[in-house]
Residue, then its C-alpha position, 0 to 999 in steps of 0.5 A: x576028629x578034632x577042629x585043630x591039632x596042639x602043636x608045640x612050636x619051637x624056641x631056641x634053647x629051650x626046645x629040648x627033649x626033655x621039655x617036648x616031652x612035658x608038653x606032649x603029656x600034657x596034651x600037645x598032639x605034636x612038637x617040633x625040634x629047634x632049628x639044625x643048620x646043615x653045616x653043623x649037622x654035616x660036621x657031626x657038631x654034638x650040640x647040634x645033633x642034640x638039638x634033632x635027638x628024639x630019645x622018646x617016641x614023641x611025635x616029632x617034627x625035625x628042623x633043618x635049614x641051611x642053602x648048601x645041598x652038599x651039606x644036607x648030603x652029607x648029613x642024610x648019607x649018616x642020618x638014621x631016622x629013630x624008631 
């Protein structure tokens, strides 16, 4: 067992599959996607749903922060995790 796992952490426009991607190869037991508010993930805003696209099986972790409950709502009634 390993004394510590390697993580990537987030940074804003810069965190993108493609980038996780690079860094899970060259070592990173696991990543993390940008931060998604709520309100854009409810509205369906394209660059938003960008930002939690997962096109690899990459482990993954997705970021959501936002207050309003109604919005996560919405958001997790269309959401399908991918496999």
């Amino acid at each position: 067992m390993k004394d510590f796992e390697f993580m990537l952490a987030p940074m804003e426009g810069i965190t993108n599959p493609v980038f996780r991607e690079l860094y899970y190869n060259k070592g990173a037991d696991s990543t993390f996607t940008e931060m998604a508010r709520t309100s854009a993930l409810a509205r369906d805003n394209k660059s938003t749903l960008e930002k939690i696209n997962i096109p690899k099986p990459i482990p993954t972790y997705i970021q959501i922060v936002g207050a309003n409950e109604k919005h996560l709502e919405t958001f997790l009634e269309k959401f399908t995790p991918q496999e």
